[in-house]
N, C-alpha and C positions, 0 to 999 in steps of 0.2 A: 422594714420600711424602705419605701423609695427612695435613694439617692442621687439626684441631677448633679450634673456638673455646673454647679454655679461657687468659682474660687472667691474667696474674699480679697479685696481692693483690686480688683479688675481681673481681665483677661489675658494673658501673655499667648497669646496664637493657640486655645486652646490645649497649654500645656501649665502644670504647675506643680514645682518641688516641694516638698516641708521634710523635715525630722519627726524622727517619731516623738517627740518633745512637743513640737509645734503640734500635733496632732493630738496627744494627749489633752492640750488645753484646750483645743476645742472642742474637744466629745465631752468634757467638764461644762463649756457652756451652753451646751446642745443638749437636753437630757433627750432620751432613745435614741441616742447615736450608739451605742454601746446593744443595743438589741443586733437579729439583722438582718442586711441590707443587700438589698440589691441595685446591681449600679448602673448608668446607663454608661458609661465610660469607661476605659480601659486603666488597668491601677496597678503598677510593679512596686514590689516591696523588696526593701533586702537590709540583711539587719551585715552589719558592724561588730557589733560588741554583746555578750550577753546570747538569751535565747528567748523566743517570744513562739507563742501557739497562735498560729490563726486560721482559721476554718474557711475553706473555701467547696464550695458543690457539698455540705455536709463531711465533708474529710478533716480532719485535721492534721496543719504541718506543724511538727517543732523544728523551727525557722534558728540556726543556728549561723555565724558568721560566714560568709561565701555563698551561702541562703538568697534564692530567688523567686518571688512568687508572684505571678500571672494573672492576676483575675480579669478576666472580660466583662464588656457589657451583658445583663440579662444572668450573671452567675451570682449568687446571694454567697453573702463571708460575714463572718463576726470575729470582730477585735475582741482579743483577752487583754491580759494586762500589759500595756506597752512599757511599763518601766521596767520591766524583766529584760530589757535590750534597748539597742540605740541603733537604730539608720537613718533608713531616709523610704519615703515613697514618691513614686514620680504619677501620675493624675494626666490622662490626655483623651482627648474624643477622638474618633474612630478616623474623621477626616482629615488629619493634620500629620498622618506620614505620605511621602508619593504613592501614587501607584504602584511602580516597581519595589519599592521597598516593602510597601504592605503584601504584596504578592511573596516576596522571599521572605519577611521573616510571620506567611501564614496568619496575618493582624485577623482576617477574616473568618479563619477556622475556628467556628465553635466548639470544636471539641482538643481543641489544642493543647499543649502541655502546659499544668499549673506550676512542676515544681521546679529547679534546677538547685543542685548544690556544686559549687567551684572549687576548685582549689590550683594550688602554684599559678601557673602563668596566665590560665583563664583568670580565675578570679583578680589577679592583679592586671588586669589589662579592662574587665570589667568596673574594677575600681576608679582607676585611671578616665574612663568616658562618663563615668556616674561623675566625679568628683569634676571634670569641665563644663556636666551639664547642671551643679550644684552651683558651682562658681558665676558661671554668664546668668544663671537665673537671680540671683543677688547682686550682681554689678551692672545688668541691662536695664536695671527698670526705667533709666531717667532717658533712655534711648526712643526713636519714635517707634510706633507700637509696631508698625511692619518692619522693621527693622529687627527688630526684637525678637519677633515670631520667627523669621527666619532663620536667625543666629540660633534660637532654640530646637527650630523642628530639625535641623542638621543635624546637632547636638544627640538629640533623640533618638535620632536613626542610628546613629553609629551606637548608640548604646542597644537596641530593638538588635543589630545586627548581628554586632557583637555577641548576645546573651541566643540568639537562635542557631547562628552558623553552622554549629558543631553539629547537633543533634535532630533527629526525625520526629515530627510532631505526633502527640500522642494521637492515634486515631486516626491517622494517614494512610492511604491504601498503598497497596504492597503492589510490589510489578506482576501479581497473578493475575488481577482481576480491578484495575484501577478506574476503571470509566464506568463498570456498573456498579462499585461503591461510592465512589465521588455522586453519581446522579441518584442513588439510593438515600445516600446519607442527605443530602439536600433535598431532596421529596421530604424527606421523614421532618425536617424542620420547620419544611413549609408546614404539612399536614397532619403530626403528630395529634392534633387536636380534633382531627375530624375523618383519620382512617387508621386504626388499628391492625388490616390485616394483612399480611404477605402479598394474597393474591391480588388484594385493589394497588398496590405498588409496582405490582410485577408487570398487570395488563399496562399501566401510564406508563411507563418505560418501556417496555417493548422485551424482557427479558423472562425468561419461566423463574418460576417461584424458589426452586434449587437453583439457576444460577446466582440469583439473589442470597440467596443463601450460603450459597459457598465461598461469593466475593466478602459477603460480611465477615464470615467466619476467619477468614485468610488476612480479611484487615485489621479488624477488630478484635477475636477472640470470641466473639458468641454468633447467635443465627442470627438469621433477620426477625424473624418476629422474636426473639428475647433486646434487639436490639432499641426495638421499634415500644415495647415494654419497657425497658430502662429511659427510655428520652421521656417518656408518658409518666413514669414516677416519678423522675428529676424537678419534671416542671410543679406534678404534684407536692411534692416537697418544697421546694422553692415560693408557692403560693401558701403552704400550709404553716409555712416558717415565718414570713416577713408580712403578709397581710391578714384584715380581719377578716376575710371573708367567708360565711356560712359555709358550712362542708356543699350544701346543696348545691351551691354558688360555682363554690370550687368544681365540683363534678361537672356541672354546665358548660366551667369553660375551659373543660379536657374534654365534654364533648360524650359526654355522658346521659343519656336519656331519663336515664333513673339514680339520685344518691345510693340507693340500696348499693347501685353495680358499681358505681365507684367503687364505695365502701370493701364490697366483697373483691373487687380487683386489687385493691390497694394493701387489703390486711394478707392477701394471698403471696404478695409480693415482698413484703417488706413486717410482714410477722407484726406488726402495728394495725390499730385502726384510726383512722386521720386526724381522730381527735387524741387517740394516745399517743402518735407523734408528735402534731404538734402540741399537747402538753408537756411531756417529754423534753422537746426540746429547748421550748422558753423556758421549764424550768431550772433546766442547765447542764 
C-alpha cells in the first residue's frame, strides 16, 4: 500500500518522532498497515532493547540494539511484530534537511545504505542526538510552529550526520570511473522503464558500452546491463508487492510491450513467475 506523510495531530516542519509502542497502536487501528508499504518519505528506525525483523527492498534485517535502518522514499518494507523490541523511528520528507547537509549525508541517493549496526562510542553518541531529538519533539509542541521546525530540523541533521560520517554509501562510485557511473546510474532512474539496453545508455552519454561497463562493475559489483536488469526487477517487485495491479498492467508500466515478455523476463531473473512472487510474498 501507499503510504503519505500525513502525521497525526499536525505537522512539526515535516518531521515526526514515535516509539515503536506508539506505532504499534496505530497499525492496530489502521487494518493493512501491517501489509507492504511503500513510502513517499524518508523513515529511520533503531531499536533499543530486544530484536525486531523488518524488510526493507525484499531483504530482511534482524534489527538488534545499536541497529539502524534507512528506508527511503519509493523503497517498499513491512513491519513484523514490533513488541519483539522497543525504539523509536524518526518520519521526515525529503525537503526538510539543508542543501549542504542532504548533499553529505547522500539524503538523495537512491541506492544508499539501508543498514547500520553501532557500537561503543558510535552508538552512544547516536544515542545522545536520537534521545535530544526525542526530547524537543515532546516538549516543543506548545511552541510556534516555525519555531518548532527549526529546533527540530537542526536536531535531525545532527542525527542524519552523525549516523552517515563514518561510512561510504552503498552504491557510490569509486575513484576509477565516478562521472560515468554517477551519469549512468541516474539515466538508468530516469529510464529504467523505457530502455533496457547498454547501447541506448551508452550513445546519451557520450561513453562506449565497456566504459559503461567497467565503471559499473568497479562501483557496483555487476555490469551494466545486469545493473540496468536489477533496477527493472526491484521496481517489478515493489509494484508486485504492495499494489493490485494486473501482471499486464504491471508489464506496461516497466514498459513492456507484451505480458508474455515481462513474465518470461521476470521468471528468468528471479526463478518466480509475477504471480508466484507476488503470492509468495503476501503470503508470508
Amino acid at each position: 500500500m501507499e503510504v503519505r506523510y500525513e502525521p497525526p495531530g499536525g505537522d512539526a516542519g515535516g518531521i515526526e518522532v514515535m516509539s515503536f509502542g506508539q506505532l504499534h497502536r496505530r497499525l492496530r487501528r489502521r487494518p493493512g498497515m501491517e501489509m507492504a508499504q511503500r513510502l513517499d518519505f524518508h523513515q529511520l528506525l533503531t531499536v533499543q532493547q530486544g530484536m525486531v525483523r523488518h524488510m526493507v527492498d525484499f531483504t530482511d534485517y534482524m534489527a538488534t540494539p545499536g541497529a539502524w535502518l534507512w528506508v527511503r522514499p519509493g523503497q517498499v518494507q513491512q513491519f513484523h511484530d514490533l513488541t519483539s523490541g522497543s525504539g523509536w523511528l524518526v518520519l521526515f520528507q525529503s525537503g526538510v534537511l539543508d542543501a549542504a547537509t542532504s548533499a553529505q549525508t547522500g539524503l538523495d541517493d537512491l541506492f544508499g545504505r539501508v543498514h547500520w549496526e553501532l557500537a561503543g562510542d558510535d552508538a552512544a553518541a547516536m544515542e545522545e542526538a536520537l534521545g535530544h531529538l526525542v526530547h524537543e519533539y515532546e516538549s516543543t509542541a506548545s511552541l510556534p510552529a516555525a519555531l518548532r521546525a527549526r529546533i527540530l530540523q537542526h536536531l535531525l541533521a545532527v542525527v542524519m550526520l552523525r549516523l552517515t560520517y563514518q561510512t561510504t554509501q552503498v552504491g557510490s562510485p569509486t575513484a576509477d570511473h565516478p562521472e560515468a557511473f554517477v551519469r549512468f546510474r541516474s539515466a538508468v532512474e530516469e529510464r529504467f522503464a523505457r530502455a533496457r539496453n547498454v547501447n541506448d545508455y551508452a550513445r546519451a552519454l557520450g561513453y562506449s558500452p565497456r566504459t559503461l561497463s567497467r565503471a559499473t562493475t568497479a562501483s557496483a559489483g555487476v555490469g551494466a546491463k545486469e545493473f540496468i536488469d536489477r533496477r527493472v526487477v526491484l521496481e517489478a517487485k515493489r509494484l508486485l508487492a504492495h499494489e493490485e495491479d494486473p501482471i499486464g498492467r504491471v508489464a506496461d508500466r516497466l514498459g513492456f510491450d507484451d505480458a508474455s515478455n515481462f513474465v518470461k523476463y521476470f521468471t528468468q531473473r528471479t526463478g518466480l513467475t509475477p504471480s508466484a512472487f507476488r503470492h509468495r510474498f503476501r503470503a508470508g
